[in-house]
PyMOL CGO cylinders between C-alpha atoms (Angstrom):
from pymol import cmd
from pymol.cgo import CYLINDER

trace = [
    CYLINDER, 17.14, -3.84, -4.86, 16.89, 0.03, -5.09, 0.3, 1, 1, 1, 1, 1, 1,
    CYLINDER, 16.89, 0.03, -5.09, 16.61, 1.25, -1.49, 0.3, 1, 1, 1, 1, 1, 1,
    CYLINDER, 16.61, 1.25, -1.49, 16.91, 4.59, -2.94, 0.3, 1, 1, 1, 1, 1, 1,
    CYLINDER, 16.91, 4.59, -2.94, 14.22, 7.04, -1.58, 0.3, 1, 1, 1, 1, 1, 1,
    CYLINDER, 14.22, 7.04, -1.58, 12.50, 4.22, 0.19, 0.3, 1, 1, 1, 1, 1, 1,
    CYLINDER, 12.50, 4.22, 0.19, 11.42, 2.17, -3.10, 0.3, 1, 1, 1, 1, 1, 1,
    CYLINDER, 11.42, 2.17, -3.10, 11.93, -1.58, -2.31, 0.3, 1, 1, 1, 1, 1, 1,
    CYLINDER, 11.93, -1.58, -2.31, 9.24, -2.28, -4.82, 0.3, 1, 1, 1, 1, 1, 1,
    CYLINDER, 9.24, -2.28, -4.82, 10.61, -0.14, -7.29, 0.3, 1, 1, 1, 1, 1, 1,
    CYLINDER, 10.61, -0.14, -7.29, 7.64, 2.50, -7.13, 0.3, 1, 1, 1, 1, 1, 1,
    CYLINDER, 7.64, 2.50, -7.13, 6.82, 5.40, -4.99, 0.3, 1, 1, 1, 1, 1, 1,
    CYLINDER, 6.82, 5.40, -4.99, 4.47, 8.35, -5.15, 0.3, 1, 1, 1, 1, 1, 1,
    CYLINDER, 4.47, 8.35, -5.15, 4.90, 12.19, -4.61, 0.3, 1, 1, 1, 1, 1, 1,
    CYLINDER, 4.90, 12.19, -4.61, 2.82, 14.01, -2.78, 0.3, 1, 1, 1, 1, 1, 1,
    CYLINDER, 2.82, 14.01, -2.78, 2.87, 18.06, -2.79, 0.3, 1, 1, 1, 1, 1, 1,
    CYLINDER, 2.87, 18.06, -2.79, 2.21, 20.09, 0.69, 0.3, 1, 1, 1, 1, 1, 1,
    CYLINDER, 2.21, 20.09, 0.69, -1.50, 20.65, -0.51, 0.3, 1, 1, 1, 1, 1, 1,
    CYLINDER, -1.50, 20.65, -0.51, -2.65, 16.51, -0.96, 0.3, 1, 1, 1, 1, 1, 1,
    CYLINDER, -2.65, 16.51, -0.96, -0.99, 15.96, 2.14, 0.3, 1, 1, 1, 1, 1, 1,
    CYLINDER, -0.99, 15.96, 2.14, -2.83, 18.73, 4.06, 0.3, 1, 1, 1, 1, 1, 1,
    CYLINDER, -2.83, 18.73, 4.06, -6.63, 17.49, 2.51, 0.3, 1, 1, 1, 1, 1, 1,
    CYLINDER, -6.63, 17.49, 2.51, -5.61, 13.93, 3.94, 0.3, 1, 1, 1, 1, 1, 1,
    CYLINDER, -5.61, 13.93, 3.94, -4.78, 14.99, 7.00, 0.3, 1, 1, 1, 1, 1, 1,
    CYLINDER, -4.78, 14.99, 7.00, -8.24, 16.97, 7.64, 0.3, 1, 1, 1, 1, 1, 1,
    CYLINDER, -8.24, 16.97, 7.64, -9.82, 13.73, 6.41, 0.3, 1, 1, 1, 1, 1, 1,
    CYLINDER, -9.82, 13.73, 6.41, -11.65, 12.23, 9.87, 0.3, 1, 1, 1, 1, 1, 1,
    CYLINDER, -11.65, 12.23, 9.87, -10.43, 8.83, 10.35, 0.3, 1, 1, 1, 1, 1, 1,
    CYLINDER, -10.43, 8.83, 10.35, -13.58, 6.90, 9.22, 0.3, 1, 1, 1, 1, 1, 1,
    CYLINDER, -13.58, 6.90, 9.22, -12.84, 8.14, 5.62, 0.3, 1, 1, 1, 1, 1, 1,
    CYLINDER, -12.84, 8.14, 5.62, -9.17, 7.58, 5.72, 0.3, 1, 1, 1, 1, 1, 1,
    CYLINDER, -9.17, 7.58, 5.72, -10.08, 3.53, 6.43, 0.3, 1, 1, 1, 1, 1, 1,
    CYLINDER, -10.08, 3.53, 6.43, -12.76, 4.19, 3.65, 0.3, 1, 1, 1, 1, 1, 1,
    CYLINDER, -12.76, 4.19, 3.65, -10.14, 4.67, 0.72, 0.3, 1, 1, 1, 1, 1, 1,
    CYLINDER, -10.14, 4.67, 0.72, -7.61, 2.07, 2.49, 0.3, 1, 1, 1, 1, 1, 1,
    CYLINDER, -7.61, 2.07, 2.49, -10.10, -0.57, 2.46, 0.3, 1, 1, 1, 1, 1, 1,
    CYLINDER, -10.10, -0.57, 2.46, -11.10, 0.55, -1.32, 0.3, 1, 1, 1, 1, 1, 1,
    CYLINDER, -11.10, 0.55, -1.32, -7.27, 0.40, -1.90, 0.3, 1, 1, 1, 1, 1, 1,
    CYLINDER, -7.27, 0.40, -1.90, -7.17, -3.04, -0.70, 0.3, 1, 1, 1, 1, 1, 1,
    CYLINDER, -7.17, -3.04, -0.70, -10.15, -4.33, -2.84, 0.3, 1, 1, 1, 1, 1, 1,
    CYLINDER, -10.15, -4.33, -2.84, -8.99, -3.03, -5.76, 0.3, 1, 1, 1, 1, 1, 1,
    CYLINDER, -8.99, -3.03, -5.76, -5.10, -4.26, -5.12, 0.3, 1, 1, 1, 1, 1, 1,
    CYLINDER, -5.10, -4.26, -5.12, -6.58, -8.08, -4.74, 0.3, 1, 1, 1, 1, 1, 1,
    CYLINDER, -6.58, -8.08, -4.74, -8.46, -7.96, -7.83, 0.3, 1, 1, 1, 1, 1, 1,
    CYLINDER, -8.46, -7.96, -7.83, -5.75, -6.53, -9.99, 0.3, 1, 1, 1, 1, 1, 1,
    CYLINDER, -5.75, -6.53, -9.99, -3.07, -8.92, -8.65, 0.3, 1, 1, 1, 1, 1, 1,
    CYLINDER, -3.07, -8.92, -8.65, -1.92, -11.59, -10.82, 0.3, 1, 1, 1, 1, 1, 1,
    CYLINDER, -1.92, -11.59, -10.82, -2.72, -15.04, -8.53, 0.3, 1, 1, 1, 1, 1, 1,
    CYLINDER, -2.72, -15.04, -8.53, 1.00, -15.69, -7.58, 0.3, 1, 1, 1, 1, 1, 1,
    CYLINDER, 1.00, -15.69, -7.58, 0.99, -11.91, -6.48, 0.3, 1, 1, 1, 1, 1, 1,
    CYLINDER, 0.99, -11.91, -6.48, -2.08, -12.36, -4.66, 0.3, 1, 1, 1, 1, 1, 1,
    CYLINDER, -2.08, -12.36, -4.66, -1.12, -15.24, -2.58, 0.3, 1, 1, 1, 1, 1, 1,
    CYLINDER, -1.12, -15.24, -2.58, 1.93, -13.77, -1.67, 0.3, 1, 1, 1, 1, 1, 1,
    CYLINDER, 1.93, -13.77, -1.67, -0.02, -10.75, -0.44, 0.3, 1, 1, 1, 1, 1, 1,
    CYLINDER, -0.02, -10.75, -0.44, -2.67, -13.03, 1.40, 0.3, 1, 1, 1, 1, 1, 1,
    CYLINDER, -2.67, -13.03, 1.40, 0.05, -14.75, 3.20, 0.3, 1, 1, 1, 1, 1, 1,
    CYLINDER, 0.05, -14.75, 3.20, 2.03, -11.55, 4.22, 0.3, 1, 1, 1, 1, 1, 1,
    CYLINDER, 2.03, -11.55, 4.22, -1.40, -10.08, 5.98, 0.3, 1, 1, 1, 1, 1, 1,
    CYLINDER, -1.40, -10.08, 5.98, -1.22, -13.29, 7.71, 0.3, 1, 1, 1, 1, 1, 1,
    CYLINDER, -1.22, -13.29, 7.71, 2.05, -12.97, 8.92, 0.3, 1, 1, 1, 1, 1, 1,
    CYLINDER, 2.05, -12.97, 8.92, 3.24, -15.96, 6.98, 0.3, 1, 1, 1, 1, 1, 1,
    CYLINDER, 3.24, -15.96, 6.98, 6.21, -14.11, 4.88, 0.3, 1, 1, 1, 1, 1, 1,
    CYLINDER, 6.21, -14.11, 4.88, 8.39, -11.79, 6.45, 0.3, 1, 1, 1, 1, 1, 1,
    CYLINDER, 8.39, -11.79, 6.45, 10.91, -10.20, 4.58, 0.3, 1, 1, 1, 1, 1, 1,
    CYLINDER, 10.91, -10.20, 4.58, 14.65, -10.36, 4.90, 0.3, 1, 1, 1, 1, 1, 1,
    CYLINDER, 14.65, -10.36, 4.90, 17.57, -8.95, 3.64, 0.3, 1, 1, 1, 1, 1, 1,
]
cmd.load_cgo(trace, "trace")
């Protein structure tokens, strides 16, 4: 597992001072906007096997250990 830089999943993303400033002045209604939008697009671009997993983590049903 590479715990390097916070990347369990072996990804991460790199934001610069400026995209972290315009999502900070976003109000809070559009910040759930683009989460839920996130979401939508995550569970139809999952694999099935992916997707259940996901499903049953948002239902507390997997918990991950070390």
């Amino acid at each position: 597992m590479n715990t390097e830089r916070g990347t369990y999943w072996d990804f991460y993303f790199n934001y610069d001072m400026e995209q972290l400033a315009l999502f900070i002045d976003l109000p809070a209604i559009k910040k759930l906007e683009w989460l839920e939008e996130y979401i939508d697009f995550l569970e139809e671009a999952m694999p099935p096997e992916t997707k259940e997993i996901f499903l049953k983590f948002r239902r507390g049903e997997v918990v991950k250990t070390d």
